[in-house]
Structure formats: structure tokens, C-alpha cells
BAKEBA-318375 format. One record per residue (C-alpha): x, y, z; residue in three letters; chain. Coordinates in pm, 1 decimal. Layout:
BEGIN
<pt <X,Y,Z>,"Ala","A">;
...
***
This chain:
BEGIN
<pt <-5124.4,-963.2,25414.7>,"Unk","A">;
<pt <-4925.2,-1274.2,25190.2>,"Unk","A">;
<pt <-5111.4,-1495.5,25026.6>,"Unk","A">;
<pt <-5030.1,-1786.2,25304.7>,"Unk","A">;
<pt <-5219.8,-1566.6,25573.3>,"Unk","A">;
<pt <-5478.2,-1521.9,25336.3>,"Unk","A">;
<pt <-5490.9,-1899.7,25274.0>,"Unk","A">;
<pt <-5476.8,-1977.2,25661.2>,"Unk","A">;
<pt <-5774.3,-1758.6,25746.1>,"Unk","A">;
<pt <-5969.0,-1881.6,25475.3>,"Unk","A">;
<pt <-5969.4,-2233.3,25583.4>,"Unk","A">;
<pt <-6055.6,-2123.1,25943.9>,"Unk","A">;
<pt <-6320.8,-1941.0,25812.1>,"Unk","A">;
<pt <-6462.2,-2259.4,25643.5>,"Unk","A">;
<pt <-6421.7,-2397.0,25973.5>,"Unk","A">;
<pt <-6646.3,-2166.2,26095.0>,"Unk","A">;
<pt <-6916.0,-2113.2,25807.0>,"Unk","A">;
<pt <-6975.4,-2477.5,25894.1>,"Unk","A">;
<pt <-7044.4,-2409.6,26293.0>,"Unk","A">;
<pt <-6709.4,-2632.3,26362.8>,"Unk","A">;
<pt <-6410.6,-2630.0,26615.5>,"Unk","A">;
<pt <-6063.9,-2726.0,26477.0>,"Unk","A">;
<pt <-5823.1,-2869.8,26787.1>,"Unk","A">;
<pt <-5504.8,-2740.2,26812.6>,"Unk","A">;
<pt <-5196.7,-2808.4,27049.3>,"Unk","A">;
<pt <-4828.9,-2757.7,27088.8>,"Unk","A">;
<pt <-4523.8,-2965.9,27114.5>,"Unk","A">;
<pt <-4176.9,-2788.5,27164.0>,"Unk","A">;
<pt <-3889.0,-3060.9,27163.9>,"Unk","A">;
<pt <-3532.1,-3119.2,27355.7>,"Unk","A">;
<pt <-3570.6,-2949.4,27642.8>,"Unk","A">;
<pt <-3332.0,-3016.6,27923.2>,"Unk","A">;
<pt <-3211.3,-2694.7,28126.3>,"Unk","A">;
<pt <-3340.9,-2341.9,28181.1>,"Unk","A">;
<pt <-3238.9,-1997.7,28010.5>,"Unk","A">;
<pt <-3288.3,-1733.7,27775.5>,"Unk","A">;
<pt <-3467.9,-1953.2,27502.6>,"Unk","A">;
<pt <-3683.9,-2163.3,27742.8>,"Unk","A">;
<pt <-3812.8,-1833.5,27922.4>,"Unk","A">;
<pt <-3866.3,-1677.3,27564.6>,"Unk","A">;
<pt <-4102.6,-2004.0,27439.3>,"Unk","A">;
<pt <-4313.8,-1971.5,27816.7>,"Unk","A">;
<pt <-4328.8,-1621.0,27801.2>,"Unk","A">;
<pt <-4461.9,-1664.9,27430.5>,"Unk","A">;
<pt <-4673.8,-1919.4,27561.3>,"Unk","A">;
<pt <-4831.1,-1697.3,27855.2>,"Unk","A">;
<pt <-4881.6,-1373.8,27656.8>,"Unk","A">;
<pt <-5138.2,-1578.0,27422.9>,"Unk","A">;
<pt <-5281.0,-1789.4,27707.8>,"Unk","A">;
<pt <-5215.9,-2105.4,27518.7>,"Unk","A">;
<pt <-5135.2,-2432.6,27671.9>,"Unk","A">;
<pt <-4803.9,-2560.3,27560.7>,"Unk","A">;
<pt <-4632.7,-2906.4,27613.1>,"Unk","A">;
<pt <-4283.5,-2940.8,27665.8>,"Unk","A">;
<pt <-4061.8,-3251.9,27524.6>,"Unk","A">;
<pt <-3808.8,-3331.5,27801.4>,"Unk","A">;
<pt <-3512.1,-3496.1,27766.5>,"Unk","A">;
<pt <-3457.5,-3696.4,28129.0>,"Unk","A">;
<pt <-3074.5,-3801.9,28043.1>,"Unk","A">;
<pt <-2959.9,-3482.7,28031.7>,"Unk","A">;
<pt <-3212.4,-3283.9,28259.3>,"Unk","A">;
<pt <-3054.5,-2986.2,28480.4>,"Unk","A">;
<pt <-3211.3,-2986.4,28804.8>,"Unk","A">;
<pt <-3277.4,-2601.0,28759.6>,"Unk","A">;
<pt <-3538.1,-2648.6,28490.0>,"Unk","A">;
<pt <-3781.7,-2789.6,28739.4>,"Unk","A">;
<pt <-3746.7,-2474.5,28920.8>,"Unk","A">;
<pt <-3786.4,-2248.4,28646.4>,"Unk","A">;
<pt <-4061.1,-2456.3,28526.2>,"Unk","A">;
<pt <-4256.7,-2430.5,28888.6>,"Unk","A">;
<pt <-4347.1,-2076.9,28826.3>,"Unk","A">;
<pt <-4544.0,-2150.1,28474.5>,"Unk","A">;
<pt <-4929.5,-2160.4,28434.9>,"Unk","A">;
<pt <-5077.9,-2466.4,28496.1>,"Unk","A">;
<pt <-5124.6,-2482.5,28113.9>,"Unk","A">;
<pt <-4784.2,-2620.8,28094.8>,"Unk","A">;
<pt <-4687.8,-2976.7,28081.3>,"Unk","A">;
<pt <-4417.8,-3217.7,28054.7>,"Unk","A">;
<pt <-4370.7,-3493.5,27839.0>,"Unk","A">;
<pt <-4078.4,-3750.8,27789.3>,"Unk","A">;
<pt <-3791.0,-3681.9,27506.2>,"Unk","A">;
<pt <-3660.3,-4031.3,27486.7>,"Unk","A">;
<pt <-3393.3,-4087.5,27755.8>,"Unk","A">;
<pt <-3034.4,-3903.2,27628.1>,"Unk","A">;
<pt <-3151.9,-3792.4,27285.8>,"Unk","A">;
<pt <-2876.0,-4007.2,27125.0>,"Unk","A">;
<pt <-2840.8,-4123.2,26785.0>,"Unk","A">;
<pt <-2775.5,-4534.0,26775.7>,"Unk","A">;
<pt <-2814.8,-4622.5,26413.1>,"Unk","A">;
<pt <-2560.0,-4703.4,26205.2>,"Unk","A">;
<pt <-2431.8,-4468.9,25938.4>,"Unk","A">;
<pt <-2596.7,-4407.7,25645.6>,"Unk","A">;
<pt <-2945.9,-4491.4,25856.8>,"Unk","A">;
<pt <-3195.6,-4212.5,25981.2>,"Unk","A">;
<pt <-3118.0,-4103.3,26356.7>,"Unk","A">;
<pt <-3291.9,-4303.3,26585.6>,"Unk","A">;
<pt <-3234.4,-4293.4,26958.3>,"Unk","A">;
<pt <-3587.1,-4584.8,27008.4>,"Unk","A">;
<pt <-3508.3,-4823.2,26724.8>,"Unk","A">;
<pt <-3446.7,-5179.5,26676.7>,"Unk","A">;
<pt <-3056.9,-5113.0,26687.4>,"Unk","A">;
<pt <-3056.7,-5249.8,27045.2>,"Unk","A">;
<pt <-3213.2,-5496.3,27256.5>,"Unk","A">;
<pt <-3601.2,-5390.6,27367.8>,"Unk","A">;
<pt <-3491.2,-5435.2,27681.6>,"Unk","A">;
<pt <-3251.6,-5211.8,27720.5>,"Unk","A">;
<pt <-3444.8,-4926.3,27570.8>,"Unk","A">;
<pt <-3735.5,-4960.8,27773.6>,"Unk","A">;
<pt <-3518.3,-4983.9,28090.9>,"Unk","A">;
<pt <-3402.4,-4642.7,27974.6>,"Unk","A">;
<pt <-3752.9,-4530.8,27913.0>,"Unk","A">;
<pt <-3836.3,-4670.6,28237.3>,"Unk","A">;
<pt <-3531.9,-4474.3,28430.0>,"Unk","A">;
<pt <-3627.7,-4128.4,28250.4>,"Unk","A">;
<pt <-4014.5,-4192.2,28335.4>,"Unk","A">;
<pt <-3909.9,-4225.8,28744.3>,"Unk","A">;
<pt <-3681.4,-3900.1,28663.1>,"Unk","A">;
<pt <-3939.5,-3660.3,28519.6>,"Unk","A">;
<pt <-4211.1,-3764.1,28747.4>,"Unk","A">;
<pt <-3970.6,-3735.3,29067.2>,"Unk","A">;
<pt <-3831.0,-3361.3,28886.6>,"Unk","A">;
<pt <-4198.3,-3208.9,28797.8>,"Unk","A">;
<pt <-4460.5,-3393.2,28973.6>,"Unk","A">;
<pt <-4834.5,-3362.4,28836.3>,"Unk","A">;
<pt <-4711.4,-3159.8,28577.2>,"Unk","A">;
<pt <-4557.1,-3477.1,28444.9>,"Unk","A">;
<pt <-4766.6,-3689.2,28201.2>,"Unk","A">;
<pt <-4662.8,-4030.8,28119.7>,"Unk","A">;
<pt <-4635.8,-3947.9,27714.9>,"Unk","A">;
<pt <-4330.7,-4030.7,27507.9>,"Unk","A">;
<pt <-4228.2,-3804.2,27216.6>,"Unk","A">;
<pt <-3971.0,-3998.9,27035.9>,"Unk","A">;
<pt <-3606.9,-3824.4,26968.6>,"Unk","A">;
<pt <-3648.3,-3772.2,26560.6>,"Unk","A">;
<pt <-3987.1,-3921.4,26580.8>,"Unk","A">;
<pt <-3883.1,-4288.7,26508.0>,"Unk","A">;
<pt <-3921.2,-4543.0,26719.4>,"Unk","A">;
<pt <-3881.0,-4942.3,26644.5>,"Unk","A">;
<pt <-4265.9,-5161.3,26621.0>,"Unk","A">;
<pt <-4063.3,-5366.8,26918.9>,"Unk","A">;
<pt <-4017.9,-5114.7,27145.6>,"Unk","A">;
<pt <-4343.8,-4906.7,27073.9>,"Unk","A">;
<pt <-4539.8,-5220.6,27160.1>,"Unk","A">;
<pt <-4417.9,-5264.8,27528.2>,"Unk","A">;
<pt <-4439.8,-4910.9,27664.7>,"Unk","A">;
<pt <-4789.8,-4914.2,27794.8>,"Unk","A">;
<pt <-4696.5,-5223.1,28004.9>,"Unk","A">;
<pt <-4378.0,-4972.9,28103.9>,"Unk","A">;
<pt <-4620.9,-4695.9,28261.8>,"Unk","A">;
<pt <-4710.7,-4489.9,27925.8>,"Unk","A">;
<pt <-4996.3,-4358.7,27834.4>,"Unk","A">;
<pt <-4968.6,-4156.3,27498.4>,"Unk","A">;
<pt <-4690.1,-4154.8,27216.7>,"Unk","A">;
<pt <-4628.0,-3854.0,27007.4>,"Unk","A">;
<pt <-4474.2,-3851.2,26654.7>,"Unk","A">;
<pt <-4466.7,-3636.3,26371.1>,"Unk","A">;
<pt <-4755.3,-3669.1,26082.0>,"Unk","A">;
<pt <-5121.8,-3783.6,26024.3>,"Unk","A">;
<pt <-5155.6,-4050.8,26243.8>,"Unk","A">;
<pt <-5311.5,-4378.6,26116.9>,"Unk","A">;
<pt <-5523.0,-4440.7,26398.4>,"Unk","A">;
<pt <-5630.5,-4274.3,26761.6>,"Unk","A">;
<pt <-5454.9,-4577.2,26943.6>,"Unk","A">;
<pt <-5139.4,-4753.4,26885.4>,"Unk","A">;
<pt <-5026.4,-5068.1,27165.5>,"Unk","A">;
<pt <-5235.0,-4948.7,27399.0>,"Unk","A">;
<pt <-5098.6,-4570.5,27386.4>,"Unk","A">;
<pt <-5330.5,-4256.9,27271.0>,"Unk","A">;
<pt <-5103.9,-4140.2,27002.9>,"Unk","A">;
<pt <-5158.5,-3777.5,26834.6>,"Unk","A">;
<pt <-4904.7,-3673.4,26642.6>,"Unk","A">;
<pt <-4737.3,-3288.8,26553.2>,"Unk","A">;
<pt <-4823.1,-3190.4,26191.6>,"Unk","A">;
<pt <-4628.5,-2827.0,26138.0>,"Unk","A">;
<pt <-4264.2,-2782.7,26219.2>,"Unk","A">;
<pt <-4135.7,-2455.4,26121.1>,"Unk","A">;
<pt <-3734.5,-2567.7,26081.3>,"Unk","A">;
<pt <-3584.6,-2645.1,25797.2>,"Unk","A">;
<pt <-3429.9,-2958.2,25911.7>,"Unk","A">;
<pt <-3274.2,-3027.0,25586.8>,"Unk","A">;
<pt <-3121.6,-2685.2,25476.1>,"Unk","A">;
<pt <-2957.8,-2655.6,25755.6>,"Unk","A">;
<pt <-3168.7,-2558.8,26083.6>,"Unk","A">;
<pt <-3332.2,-2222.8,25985.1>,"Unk","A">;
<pt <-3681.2,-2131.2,25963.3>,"Unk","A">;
<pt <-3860.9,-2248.2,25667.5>,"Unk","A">;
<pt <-4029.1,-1981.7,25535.0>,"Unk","A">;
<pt <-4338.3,-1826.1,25615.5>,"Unk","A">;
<pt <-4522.9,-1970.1,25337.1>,"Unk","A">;
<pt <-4452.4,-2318.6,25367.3>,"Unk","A">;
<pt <-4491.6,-2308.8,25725.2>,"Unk","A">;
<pt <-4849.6,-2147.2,25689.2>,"Unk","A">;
<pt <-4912.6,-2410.7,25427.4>,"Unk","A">;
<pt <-4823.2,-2676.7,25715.7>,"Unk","A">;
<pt <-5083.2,-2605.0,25964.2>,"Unk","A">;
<pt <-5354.0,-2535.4,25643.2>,"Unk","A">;
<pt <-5299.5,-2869.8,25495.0>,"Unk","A">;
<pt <-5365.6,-3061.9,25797.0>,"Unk","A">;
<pt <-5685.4,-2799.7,25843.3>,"Unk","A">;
<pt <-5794.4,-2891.9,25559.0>,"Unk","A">;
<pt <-5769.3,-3263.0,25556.7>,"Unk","A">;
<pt <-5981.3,-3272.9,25846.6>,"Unk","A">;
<pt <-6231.0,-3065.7,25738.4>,"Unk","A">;
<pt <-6235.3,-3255.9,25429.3>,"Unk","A">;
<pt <-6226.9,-3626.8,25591.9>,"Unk","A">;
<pt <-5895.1,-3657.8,25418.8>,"Unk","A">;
<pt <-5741.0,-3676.3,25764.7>,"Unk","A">;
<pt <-5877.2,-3753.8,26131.9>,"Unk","A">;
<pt <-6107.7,-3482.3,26169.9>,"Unk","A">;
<pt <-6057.7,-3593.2,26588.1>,"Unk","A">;
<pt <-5693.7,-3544.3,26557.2>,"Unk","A">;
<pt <-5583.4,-3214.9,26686.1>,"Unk","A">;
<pt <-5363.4,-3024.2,26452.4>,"Unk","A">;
<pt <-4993.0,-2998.3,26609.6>,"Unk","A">;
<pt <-4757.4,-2731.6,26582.8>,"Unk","A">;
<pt <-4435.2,-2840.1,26640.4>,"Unk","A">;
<pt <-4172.6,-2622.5,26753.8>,"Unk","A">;
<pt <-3796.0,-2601.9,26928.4>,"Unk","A">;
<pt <-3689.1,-2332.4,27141.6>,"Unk","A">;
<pt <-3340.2,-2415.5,27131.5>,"Unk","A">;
<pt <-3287.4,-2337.7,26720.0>,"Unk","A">;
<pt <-3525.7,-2013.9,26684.3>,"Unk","A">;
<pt <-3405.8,-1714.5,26522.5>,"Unk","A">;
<pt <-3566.4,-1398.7,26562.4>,"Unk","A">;
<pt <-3797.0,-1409.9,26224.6>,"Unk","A">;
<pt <-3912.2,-1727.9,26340.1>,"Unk","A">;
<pt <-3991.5,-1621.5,26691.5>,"Unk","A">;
<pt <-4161.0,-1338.5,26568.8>,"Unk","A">;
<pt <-4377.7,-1573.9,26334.1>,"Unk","A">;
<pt <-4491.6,-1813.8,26606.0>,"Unk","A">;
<pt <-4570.5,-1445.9,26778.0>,"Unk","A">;
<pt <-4815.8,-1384.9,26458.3>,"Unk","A">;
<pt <-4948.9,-1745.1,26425.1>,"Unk","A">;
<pt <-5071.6,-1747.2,26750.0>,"Unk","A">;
<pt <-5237.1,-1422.7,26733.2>,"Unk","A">;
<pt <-5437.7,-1497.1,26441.9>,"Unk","A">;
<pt <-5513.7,-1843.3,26564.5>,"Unk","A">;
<pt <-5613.3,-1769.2,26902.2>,"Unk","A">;
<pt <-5841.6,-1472.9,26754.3>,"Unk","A">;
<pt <-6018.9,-1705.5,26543.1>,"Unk","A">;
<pt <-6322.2,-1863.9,26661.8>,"Unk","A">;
<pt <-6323.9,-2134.7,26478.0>,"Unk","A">;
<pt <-5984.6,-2265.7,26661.2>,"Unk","A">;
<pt <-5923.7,-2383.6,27016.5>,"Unk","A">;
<pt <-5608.7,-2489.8,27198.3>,"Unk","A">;
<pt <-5612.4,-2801.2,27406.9>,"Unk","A">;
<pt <-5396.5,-2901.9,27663.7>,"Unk","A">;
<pt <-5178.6,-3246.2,27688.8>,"Unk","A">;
<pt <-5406.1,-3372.8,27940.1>,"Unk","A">;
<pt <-5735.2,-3361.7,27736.2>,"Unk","A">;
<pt <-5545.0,-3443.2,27421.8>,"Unk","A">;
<pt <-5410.9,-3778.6,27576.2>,"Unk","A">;
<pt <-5737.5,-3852.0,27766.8>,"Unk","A">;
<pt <-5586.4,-3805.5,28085.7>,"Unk","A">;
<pt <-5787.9,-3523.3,28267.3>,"Unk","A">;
<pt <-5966.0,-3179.4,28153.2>,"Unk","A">;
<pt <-5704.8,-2936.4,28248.0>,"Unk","A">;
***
């Protein structure tokens, strides 16, 4: 065993030496249409009986994923991916599909259209939560969604407080890709030392301890040594009693399941 498992179920051990339950959940971004990588991330999902929330993106959704999705555990639930997952900053700025680039308007009216999408596509397994394309989204947009229909906001990092405009926001602390050298998997040390640091601020009061610590993952970029290190994470997590994995609804305050 490496030193980063070693490390990882040390800190759940604290967890448990002091009679405590760390939250977790999971996030897995841009999905839009069914297949081989989708069916891989539910089956992964099902064989470790783990809830698992899935980022939609309502501009470009295939009408077969609903389908495909219909046959899942009721674990599984939907969220909003922006509207088209499109990049509208200028160059040289961050991608940002939600920022202040455009009128407010016009980006909640494509908030609003994607919203009416999902929820006529999946139904109850719908929840009116927006996960922001590259987690950025403009102050003037972020403060008119509740008034749109939303009820939660999702972004990447500690957040700074349990409610923001209205929304429940809890955020995704441990993505696995290396974004910035070039789309692989990031190692499995400094992936493990992802979910641990978050761990261990909120044991330590560094963090909110009420925040549930989010893996963030997506389907749509894994190779096999990552796949087969989610496989192992959520083995040893799910083992552990000092962890438990909660589902979008109670993590958004909008039901027990």
C-alpha cells in the first residue's frame, strides 16, 4: 500500500477515533448523450451502491440519455451543466460559459430554457441545481437564479459559506484530471492528497466541517488507470465507517433520498 492510501486511511481513522461521520458525494460533469463511458461511470456507481450526481448539459442533450438514464437506481440524479457548455470570454480570459461577458438576461434566459429541458427529459430525477461549465460564473448572474427556479449551485473548492443568493451551494473538492498537463489523470498521489486535505480541514475546523467532501469526476476523459482508481477509492471509502455517501437531494436540502 503507497504512502497516499496510507495517508487517506489514516485521516478516516481519526474520523473515527473521534466517533464522527465525514459526508461525501459525487459530481461527474458534461454529460449529454449515452454510451460506453456513461454506462461505465453508472455501472461503477451501482457496483459500490453509491449515489452519484450527474452534470447535464441541456444544449446539447440527446434524447437517448433519458432513456438510458431511466433504468439507473434511484440514487442517481441530474443536475444542470450550464446551457451549451460554451466558452464566451475573450482570449487570453479563463473559459466561462456564466460570466459577465453578456447581458444577465440573456444568460438566465438560457438557464431558464435548459431548466424546462432537463425537467421535461428526466422528471423527479431532475433537481433544480446548477453546476457551472468551468466552475465560474459572474456575481450578476449568480444573484438572480433563485428567482429563475434554482435551488443549489455547485462549484469547485471550499466554499465560503452554506448559502450564496438564496442557493444551497456545496462545492466539489477532488478532481482527478490533470486539466493543465493536458487531460490525463493526475496521479494517484495527488489525487489521494485531494480528498485528504479537504478531510482534514474539516476535521480540523480549517474548513466547513458541514460541507460534504466532493469528488469530482468526468466520464467522458477517463483512461483506464484512472477508472480503475475511482474503482479503489470507492472501495476503501465505502468500507470505512467513518465515511458516508449522500445523495444530491439531502446535500441540497431538497428531500432524504
Amino acid at each position: 500500500m503507497s504512502d497516499g492510501w496510507r495517508g487517506l486511511l489514516a485521516e478516516l481513522d481519526r474520523w473515527a477515533e473521534a466517533g464522527r461521520t465525514a459526508t461525501l458525494w459525487w459530481r461527474d460533469d458534461d454529460a449529454a448523450a449515452p454510451g460506453a463511458a456513461l454506462d461505465r461511470l453508472v455501472d461503477l456507481a451501482t457496483a459500490h451502491r453509491v449515489p452519484l450526481c450527474l452534470a447535464v448539459v441541456p444544449g446539447r442533450l440527446d434524447t437517448g440519455l433519458a432513456g438510458r438514464l431511466a433504468a439507473a437506481g434511484p440514487g442517481l440524479a441530474v443536475l444542470q451543466h450550464g446551457w451549451r457548455h460554451e466558452n464566451h470570454a475573450p482570449a487570453g480570459e479563463k473559459k466561462c460559459e456564466l460570466g459577465g461577458h453578456r447581458p444577465p438576461a440573456a444568460v438566465l434566459g438560457e438557464l431558464t430554457a435548459g431548466r424546462a429541458r432537463l425537467e421535461a427529459a428526466f422528471g423527479a430525477r431532475f433537481l433544480p441545481v446548477l453546476v457551472p461549465p468551468w466552475n465560474r460564473i459572474a456575481g450578476e448572474v449568480a444573484t438572480h437564479l433563485a428567482g429563475a427556479g434554482f435551488r443549489g449551485l455547485s462549484l469547485y473548492g471550499p466554499r465560503p459559506a452554506a448559502d450564496r443568493d438564496g442557493l444551497r451551494l456545496v462545492n466539489t473538492h477532488a478532481d482527478p484530471i490533470d486539466w493543465r498537463g493536458g487531460g490525463g489523470f493526475v496521479g494517484e498521489a495527488p489525487a489521494l492528497a485531494m480528498v485528504v486535505e479537504h478531510l482534514q480541514g474539516r476535521r480540523t475546523g480549517r474548513m466547513d466541517v458541514a460541507e460534504p467532501t466532493g469528488l469530482l469526476t468526468h466520464h467522458l476523459v477517463h483512461g483506464q488507470v484512472l477508472w480503475r482508481f475511482l474503482d479503489r477509492l470507492l472501495t476503501v471509502l465505502v468500507a470505512h465507517p467513518a465515511i458516508h455517501v449522500e445523495g444530491a437531494r439531502r446535500v441540497f436540502g431538497l428531500g432524504e433520498a
